[in-house]
C-alpha positions in Angstrom: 27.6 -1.4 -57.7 27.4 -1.6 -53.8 25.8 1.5 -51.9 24.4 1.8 -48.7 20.9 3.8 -47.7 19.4 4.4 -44.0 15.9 4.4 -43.8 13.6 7.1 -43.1 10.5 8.2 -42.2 8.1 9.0 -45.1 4.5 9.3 -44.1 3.3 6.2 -41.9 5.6 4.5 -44.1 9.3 4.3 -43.8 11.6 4.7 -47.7 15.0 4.4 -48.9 16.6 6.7 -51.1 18.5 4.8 -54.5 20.9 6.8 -56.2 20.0 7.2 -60.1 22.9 5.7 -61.0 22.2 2.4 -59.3 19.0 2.5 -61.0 19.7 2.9 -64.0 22.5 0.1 -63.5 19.8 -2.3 -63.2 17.4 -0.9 -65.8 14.7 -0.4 -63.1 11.7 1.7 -63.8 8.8 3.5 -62.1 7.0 0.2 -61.2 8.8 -2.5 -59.4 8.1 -5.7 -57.1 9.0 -6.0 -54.2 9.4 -9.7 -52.4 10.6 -9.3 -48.5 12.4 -12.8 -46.7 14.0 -13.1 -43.6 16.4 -10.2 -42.9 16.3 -9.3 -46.8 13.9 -7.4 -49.4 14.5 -8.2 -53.2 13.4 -5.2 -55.5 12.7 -6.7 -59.3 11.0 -4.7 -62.5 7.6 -5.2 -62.1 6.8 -7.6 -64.9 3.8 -6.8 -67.4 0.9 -9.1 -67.6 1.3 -11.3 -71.0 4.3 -9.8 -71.9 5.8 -11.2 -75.4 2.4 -12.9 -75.9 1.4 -10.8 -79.2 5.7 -12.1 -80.4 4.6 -15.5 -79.8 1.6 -15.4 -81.3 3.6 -14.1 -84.6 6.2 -16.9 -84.4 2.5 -19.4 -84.0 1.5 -18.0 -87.0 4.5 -18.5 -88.9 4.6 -22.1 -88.1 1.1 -22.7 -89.7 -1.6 -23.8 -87.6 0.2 -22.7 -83.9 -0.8 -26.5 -82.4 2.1 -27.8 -80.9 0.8 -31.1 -81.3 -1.6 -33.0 -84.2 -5.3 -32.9 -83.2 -5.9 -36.0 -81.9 -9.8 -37.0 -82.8 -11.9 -38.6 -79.7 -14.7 -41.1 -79.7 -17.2 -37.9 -79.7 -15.4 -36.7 -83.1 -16.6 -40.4 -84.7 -19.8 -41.1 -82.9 -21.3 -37.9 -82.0 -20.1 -35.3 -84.0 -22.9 -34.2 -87.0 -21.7 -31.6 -89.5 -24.6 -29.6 -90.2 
């Protein structure tokens, strides 16, 4: 969908206007991000911080232990290391 919006005054700011439907169309919400380049600004869905973690933590979990790799043990693990 292709629209186009002037750009107005609100405030000591200046907006555009986005028609619902264009919204909608790409699932946007109240928050979004906003990245500006040369002659263009991008407008994404603000993305939440650690998203998906507590799924991936669930799929760790499943796995057994969640360690991608095997402990490796270090010289301090066979020197140092008293179990009290």
């Amino acid at each position: 969908m292709k629209s186009k919006a002037r750009i107005v005054r609100v405030g000591n700011s200046r907006g555009i206007r986005i028609p619902k439907a264009m919204l909608d169309e790409a699932g946007l919400a109240d928050d979004v991000e906003l990245d500006a380049r040369a002659g263009s600004i991008t407008i994404r869905s603000a993305r939440q911080p650690r998203a998906g973690w507590a799924e991936a933590a669930a799929q760790l979990a499943a796995r057994g232990n969640g360690l991608l790799d095997p402990a490796a043990p270090t010289e301090f693990d066979d020197t140092e290391w008293v179990w009290e």
